[in-house]
C-alpha positions as CSV (number, residue, x, y, z in Angstrom):
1,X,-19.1,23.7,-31.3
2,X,-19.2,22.7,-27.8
3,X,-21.9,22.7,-25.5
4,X,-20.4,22.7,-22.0
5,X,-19.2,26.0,-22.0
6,X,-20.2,29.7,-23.2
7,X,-22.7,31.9,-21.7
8,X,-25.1,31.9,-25.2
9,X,-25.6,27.8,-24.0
10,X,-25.9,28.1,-20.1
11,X,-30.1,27.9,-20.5
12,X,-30.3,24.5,-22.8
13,X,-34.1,24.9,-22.5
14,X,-33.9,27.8,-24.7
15,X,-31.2,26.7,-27.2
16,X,-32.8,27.1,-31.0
17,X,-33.4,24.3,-33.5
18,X,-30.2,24.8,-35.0
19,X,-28.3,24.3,-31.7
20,X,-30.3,21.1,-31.2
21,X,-29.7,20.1,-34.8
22,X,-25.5,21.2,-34.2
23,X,-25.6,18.7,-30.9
24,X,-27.6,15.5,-33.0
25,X,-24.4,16.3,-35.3
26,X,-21.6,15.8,-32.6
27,X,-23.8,13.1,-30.7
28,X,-23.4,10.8,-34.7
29,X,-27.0,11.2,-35.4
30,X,-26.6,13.4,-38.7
31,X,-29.7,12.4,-40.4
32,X,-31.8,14.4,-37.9
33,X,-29.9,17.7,-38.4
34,X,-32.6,18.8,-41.0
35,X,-35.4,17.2,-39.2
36,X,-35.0,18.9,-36.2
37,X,-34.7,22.2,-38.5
38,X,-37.6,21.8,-40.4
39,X,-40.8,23.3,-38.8
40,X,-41.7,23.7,-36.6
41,X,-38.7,22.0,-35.4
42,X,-36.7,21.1,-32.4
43,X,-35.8,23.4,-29.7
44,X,-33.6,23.1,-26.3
45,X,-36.9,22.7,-24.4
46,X,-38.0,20.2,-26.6
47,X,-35.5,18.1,-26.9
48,X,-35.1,17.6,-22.7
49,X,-38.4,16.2,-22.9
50,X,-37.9,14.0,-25.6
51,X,-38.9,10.5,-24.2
52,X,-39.3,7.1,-25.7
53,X,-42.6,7.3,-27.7
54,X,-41.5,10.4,-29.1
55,X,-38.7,9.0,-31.0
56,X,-41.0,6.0,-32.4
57,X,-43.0,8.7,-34.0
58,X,-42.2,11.3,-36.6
59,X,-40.0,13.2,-37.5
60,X,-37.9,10.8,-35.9
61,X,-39.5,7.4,-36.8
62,X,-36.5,5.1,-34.6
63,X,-37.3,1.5,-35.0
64,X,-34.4,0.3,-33.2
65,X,-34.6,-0.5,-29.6
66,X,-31.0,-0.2,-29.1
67,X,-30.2,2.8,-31.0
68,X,-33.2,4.5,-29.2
69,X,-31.4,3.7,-25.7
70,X,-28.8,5.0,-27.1
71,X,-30.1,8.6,-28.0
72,X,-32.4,8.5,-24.9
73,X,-28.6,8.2,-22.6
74,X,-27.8,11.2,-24.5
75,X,-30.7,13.1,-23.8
76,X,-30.4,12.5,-19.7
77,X,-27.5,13.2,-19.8
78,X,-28.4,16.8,-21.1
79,X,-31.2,16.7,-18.8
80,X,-28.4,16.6,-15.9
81,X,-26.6,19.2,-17.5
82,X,-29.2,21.2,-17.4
83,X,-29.7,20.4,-13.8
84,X,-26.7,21.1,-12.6
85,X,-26.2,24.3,-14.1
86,X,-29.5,25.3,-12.7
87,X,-28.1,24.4,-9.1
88,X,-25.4,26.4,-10.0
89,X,-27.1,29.3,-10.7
90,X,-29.3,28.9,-7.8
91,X,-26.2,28.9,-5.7
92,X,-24.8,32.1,-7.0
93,X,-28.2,33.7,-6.4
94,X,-27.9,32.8,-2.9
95,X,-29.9,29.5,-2.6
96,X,-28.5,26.4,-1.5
97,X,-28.8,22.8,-2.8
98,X,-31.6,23.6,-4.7
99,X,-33.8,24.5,-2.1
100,X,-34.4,28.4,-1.1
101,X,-35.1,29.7,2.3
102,X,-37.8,28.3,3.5
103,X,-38.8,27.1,0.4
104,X,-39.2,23.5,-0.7
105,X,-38.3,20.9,-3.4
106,X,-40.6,18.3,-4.8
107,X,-41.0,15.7,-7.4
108,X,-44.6,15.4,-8.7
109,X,-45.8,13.5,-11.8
110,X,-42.0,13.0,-12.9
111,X,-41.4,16.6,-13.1
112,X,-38.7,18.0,-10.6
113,X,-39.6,20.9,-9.6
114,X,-38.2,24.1,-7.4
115,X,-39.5,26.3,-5.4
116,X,-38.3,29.9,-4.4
117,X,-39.1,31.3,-0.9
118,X,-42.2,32.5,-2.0
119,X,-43.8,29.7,-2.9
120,X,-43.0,30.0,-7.0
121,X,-42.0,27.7,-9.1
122,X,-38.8,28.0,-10.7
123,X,-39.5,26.6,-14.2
124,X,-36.1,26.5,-15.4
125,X,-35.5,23.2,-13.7
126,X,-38.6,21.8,-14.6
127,X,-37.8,19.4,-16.7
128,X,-39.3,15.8,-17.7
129,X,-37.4,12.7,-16.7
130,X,-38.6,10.2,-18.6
131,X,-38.0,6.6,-17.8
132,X,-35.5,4.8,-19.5
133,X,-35.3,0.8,-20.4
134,X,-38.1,-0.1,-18.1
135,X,-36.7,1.6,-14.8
136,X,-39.6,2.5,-11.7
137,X,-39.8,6.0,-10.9
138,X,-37.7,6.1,-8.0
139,X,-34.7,4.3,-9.1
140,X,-34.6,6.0,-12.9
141,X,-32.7,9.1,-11.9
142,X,-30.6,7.2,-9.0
143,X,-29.5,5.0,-12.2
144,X,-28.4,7.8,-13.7
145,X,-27.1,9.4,-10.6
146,X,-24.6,7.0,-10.7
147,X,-24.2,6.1,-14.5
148,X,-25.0,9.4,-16.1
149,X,-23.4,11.8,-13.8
150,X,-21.3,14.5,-15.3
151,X,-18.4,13.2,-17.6
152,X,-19.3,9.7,-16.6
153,X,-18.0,7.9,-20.3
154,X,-21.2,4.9,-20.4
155,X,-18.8,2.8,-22.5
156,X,-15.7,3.1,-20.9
157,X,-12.2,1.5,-22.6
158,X,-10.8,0.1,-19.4
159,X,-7.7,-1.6,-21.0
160,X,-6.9,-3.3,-17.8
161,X,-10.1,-5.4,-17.9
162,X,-9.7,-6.2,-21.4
163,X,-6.2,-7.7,-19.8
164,X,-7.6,-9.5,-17.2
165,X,-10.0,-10.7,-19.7
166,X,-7.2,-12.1,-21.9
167,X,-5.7,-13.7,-18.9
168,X,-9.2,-14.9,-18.0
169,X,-9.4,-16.9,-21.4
170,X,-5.6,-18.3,-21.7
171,X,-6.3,-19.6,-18.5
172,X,-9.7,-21.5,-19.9
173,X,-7.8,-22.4,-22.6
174,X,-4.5,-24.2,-20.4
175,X,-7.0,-25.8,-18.0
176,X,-8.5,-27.4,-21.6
177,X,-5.7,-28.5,-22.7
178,X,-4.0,-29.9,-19.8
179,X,-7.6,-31.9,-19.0
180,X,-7.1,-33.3,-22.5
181,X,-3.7,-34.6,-21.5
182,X,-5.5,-36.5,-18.8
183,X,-8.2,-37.7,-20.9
184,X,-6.2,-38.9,-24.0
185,X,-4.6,-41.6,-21.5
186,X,-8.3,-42.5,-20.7
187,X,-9.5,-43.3,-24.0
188,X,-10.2,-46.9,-24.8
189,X,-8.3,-48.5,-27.9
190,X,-10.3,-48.7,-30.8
191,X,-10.5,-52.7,-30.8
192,X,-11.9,-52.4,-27.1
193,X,-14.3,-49.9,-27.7
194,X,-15.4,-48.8,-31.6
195,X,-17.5,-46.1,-32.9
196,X,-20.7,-45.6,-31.2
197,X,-23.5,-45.7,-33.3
198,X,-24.5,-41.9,-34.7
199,X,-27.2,-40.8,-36.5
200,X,-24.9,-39.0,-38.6
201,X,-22.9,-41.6,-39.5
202,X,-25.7,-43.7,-40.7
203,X,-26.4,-40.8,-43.0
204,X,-23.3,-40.7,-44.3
205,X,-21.0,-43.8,-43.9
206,X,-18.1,-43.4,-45.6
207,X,-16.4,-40.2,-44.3
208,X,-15.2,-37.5,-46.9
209,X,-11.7,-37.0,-45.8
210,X,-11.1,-33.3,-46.5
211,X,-14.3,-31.9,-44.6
212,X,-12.4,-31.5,-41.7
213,X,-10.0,-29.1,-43.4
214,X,-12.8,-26.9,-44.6
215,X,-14.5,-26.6,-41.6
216,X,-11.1,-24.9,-39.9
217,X,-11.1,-22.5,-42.9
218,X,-14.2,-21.8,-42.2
219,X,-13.6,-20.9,-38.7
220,X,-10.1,-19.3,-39.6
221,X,-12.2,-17.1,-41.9
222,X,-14.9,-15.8,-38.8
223,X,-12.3,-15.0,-36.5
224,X,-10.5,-12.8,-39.1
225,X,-13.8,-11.1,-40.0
226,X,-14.6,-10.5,-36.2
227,X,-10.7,-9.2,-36.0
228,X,-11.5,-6.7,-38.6
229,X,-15.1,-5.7,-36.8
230,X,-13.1,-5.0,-33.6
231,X,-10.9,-3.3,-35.2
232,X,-13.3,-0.7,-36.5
233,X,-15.8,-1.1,-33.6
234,X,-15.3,2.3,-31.4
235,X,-16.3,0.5,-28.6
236,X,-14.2,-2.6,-29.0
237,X,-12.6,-3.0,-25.6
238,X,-15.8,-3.4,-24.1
239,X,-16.4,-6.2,-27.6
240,X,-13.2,-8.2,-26.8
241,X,-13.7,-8.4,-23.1
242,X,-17.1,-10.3,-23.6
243,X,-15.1,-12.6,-26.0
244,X,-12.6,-13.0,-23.8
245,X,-14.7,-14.2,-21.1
246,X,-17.2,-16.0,-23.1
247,X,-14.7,-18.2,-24.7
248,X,-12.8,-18.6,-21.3
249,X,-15.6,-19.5,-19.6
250,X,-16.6,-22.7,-22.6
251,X,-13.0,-23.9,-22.1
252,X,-13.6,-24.5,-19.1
253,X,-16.8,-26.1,-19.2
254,X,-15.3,-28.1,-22.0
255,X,-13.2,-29.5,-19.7
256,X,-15.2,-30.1,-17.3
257,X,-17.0,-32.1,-19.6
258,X,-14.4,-33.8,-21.8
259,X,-13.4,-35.3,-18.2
260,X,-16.8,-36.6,-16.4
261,X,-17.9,-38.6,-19.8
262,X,-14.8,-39.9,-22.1
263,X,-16.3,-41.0,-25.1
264,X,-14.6,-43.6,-27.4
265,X,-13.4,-42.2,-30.9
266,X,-16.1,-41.8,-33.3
267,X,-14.3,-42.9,-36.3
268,X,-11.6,-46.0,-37.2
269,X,-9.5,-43.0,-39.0
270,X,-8.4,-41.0,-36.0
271,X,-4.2,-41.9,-35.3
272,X,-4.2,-40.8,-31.5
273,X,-0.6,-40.2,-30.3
274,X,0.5,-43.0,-28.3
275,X,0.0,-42.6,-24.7
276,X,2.7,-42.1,-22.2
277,X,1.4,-43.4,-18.5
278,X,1.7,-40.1,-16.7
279,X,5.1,-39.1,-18.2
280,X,4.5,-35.3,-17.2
281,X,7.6,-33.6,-19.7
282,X,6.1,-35.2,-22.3
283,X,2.8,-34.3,-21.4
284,X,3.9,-30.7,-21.0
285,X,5.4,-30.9,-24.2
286,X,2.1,-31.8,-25.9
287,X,0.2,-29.5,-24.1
288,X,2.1,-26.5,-25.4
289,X,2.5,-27.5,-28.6
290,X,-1.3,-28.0,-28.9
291,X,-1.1,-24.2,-27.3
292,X,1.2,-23.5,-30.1
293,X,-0.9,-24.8,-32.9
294,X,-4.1,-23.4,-32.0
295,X,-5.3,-26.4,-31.2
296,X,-6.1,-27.2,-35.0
297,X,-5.3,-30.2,-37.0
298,X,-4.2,-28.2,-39.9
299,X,-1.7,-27.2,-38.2
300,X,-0.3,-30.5,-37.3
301,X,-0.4,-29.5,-33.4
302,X,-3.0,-31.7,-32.6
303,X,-2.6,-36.0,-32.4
304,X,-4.5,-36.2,-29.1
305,X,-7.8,-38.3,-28.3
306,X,-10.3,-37.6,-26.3
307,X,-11.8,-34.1,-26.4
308,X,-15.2,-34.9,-27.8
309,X,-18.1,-33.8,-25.6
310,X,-18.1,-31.2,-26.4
311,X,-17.0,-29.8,-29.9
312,X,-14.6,-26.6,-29.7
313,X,-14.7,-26.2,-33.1
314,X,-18.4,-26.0,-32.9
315,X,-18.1,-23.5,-30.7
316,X,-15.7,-21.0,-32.1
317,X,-18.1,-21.2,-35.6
318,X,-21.6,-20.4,-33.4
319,X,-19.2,-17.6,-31.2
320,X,-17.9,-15.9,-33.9
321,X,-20.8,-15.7,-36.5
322,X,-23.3,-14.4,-33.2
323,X,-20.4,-11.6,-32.2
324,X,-20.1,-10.6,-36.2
325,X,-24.2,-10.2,-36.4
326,X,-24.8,-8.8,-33.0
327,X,-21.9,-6.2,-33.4
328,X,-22.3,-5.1,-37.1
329,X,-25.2,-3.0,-38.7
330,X,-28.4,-5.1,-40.3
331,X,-27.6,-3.1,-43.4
332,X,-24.5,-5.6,-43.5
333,X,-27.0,-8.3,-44.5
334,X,-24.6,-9.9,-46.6
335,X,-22.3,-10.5,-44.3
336,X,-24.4,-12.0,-41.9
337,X,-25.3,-14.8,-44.1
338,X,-21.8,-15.4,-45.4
339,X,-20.8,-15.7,-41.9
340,X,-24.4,-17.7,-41.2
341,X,-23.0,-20.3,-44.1
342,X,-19.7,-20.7,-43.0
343,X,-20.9,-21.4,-39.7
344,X,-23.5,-23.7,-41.0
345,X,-21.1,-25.4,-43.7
346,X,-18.2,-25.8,-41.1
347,X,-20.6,-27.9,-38.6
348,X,-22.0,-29.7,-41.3
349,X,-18.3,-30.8,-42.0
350,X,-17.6,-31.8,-38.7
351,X,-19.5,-34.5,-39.0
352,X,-19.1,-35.4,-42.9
353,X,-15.2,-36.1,-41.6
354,X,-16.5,-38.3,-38.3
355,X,-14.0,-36.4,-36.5
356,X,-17.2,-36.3,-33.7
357,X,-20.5,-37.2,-32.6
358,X,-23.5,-35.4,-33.2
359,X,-24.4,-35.1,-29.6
360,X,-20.7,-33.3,-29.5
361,X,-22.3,-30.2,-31.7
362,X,-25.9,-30.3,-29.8
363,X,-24.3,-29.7,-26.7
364,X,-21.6,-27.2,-28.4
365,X,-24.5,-25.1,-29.6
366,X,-26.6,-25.3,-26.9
367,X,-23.9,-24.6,-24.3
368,X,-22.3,-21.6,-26.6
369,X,-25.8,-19.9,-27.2
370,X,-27.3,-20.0,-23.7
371,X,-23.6,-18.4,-22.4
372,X,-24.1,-16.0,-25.0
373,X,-27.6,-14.8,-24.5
374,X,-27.2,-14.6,-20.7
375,X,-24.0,-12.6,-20.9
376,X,-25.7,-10.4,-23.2
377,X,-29.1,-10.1,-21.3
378,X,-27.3,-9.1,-18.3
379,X,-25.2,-6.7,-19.8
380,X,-27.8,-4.7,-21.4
381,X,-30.5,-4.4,-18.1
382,X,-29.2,-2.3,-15.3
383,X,-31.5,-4.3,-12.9
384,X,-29.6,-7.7,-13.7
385,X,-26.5,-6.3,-12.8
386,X,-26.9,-6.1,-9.4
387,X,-27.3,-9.2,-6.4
388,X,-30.9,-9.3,-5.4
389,X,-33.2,-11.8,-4.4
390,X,-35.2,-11.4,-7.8
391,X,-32.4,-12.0,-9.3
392,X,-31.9,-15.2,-9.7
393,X,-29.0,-15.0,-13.1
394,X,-26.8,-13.1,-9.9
395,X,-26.5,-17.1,-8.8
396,X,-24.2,-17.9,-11.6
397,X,-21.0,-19.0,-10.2
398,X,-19.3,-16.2,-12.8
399,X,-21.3,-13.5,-11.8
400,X,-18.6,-11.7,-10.0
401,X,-16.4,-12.1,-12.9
402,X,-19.3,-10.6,-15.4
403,X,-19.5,-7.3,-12.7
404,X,-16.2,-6.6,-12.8
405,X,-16.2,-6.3,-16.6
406,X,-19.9,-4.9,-17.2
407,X,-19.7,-3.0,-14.1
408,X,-19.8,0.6,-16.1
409,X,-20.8,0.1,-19.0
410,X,-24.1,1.3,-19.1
411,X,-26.8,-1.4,-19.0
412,X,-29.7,0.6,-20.9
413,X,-29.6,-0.9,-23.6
414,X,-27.8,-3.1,-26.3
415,X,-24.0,-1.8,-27.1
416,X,-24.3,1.0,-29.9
417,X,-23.2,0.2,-33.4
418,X,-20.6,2.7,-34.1
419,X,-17.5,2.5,-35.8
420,X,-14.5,5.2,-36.4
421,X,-10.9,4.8,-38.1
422,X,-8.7,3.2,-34.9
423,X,-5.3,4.5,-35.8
424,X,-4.0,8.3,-35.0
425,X,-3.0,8.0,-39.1
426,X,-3.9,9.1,-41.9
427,X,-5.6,12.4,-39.5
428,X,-8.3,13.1,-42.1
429,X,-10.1,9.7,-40.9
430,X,-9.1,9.9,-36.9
431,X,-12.0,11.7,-36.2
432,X,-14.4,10.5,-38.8
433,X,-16.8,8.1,-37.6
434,X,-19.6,6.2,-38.9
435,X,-22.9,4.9,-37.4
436,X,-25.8,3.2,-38.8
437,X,-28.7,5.3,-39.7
438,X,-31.2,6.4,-36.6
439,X,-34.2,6.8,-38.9
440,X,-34.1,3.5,-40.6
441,X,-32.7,1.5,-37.7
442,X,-30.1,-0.7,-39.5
């Protein structure tokens, strides 16, 4: 059924509880088909003025702030609907941009309201706007002038952003690895400058050999289970681009960093390739066979010294386990504490193999979790997205970069959790697609 056509749907105000229930079904929300049925139910004029502490209370009960944001878009953007095909019958009848001969428009008590030439009210456009996400009055329905105007897609795919995104991160990733080729000719020999003292290594002094190992299985294991969530994830352009740009964006701050302070190796174990005094084809060479390799010892690619401060191996385990519990439903509990212990584990190992210092994960996990909150703040509050003087997150140098990408995606709320079969085969699961449940909020 659709709703955008049809004469029997022009007036949404006066659609009946099975309508409603019909448009919860095609909006993913099929839980509330019968709740909105049972009386006294749901009707079209009901449902427009649905706000926020209505669908915290029964029959709805939503405990999730982001899946409430998520049905509240919905609902304005029926509310413009209804709107516009209110203007539109306004215009037939003679009566231009919502205002009548010498008549008047007005907006009282967060009701818009019309007003024929005679001073009546028009109710059919009388219609609640309630405010969404924390938005004032006055900037609540220019927000969704602009992000909920008609066929306006609030998550759009944008595949050339996800490109530039890609770009965006092999470009953190060369700038890392050719600032390693610079620092490994920097690192003092082992007999001029041993092992600093660690608090770790003092814990455990004799270093367990394959540790190492099982901390890159450990991360080879989250990035295929955050793979296989993108690949479900109906949204997962929008997924990949914040990545993308997250993990871009540590690369380069790890170079920055590996450069300014070039720590000495932090154990007697570590066979750095011999150095070649600024031979630059050999240098190349390295650099993309480290490219090659991942950048992982298990893959042999990677005889360099020097890139300590901070750990990248840190980071991709704290990365990937946040984007896998962020992205998937709470209902997937057990996932999130597999991926938790992996993450955990793999750290752990890091420094059972001395392969670095524990100020190398502190700084890892602090770095990687601020980025990741901050992206993530931003993107989900309208007002952040914007350069004012209140502002103050618009002085990051990457802000541009992070407008360009979250530019329209709606910022009402976090990202919905919804999930549908990618591929155009087999066609019985193309247009099946699977949400977590509204009423229980996991």
């Amino acid at each position: 059924m659709g709703f955008e056509d049809g004469d029997s749907y022009d007036d949404i105000s006066k659609w009946s509880p099975d309508t409603v229930a019909e448009w919860f079904r095609e909006n993913g929300y099929h839980d509330f088909q019968m709740l909105v049925k049972t009386p006294p139910g749901v009707n079209g004029a009901r449902l427009l003025t649905l706000a926020e502490e209505d669908l915290q209370s029964p029959p709805f009960s939503m405990t999730d702030g982001s899946e409430i944001d998520h049905l509240l878009i919905c609902i304005e953007s029926l509310r413009k609907e209804q709107l516009r095909r209110c203007m539109q019958k306004l215009e037939n009848q003679g009566v231009g941009n919502g205002v009548a001969s010498n008549g008047h428009s007005g907006h009282i008590n967060g009701y818009r309201h019309s007003y024929d030439a005679n001073g009546s009210e028009n109710h059919f456009v009388s219609v609640k706007m309630p405010l969404i996400s924390g938005d004032n009055e006055s900037s609540s329905f220019n927000s969704s002038e602009s992000l909920l105007s008609q066929g306006v897609d609030h998550y759009p795919v944008e595949k050339i952003k996800t490109l530039v995104s890609l770009i965006y991160l092999f470009l953190g990733f060369i700038v890392a690895v050719g600032m390693l080729q610079v620092v490994h000719e920097r690192v003092p020999s082992m007999e001029e400058d041993p092992p600093l003292p660690d608090i770790a290594f003092d814990l455990v002094p004799k270093r367990i050999e394959w540790a190492f190992d099982v901390c890159e299985i450990n991360g080879m294991i989250l990035v295929g289970l955050t793979v296989l969530m993108l690949f479900f994830h109906k949204h997962r352009f929008i997924v990949v681009r914040r990545i993308f740009f997250i993990l871009g964006t540590l690369y380069i701050y790890r170079a920055m960093t590996m450069y300014v302070t070039t720590l000495p190796v932090p154990g007697l174990h570590f066979r750095c390739a011999p150095k070649v005094h600024g031979k630059i084809s050999t240098m190349v060479y390295r650099a993309v066979m480290l490219l090659c390799g991942g950048g992982l010892s298990v893959t042999g690619s990677h005889h360099l010294c020097g890139d300590y401060l901070f750990s990248g191996h840190t980071v991709i385990l704290v990365i990937m386990y946040m984007f896998i519990e962020e992205y998937t439903p709470r209902r997937f509990w057990l996932l999130h504490w597999v991926s938790w212990i992996l993450a955990v584990t793999g750290i752990i190992c890091i420094l059972l193999a001395h392969d670095h210092y524990t100020i190398d994960i502190v700084v890892a996990y602090l770095i990687a979790t601020r980025l990741f909150w901050t992206y993530h703040t931003m993107a989900c509050t309208l007002s952040l997205k914007t350069s004012t003087k209140s502002n103050f997150l618009s002085g990051v140098w990457w802000f541009p970069i992070f407008k360009y990408f979250e530019g329209n995606v709606w910022g009402g709320g976090k990202l919905p959790r919804k999930y549908e079969w990618p591929l155009p085969w087999p066609r019985r699961l193309k247009h099946v697609t699977i949400r977590r449940s509204p009423i229980k909020g996991v």
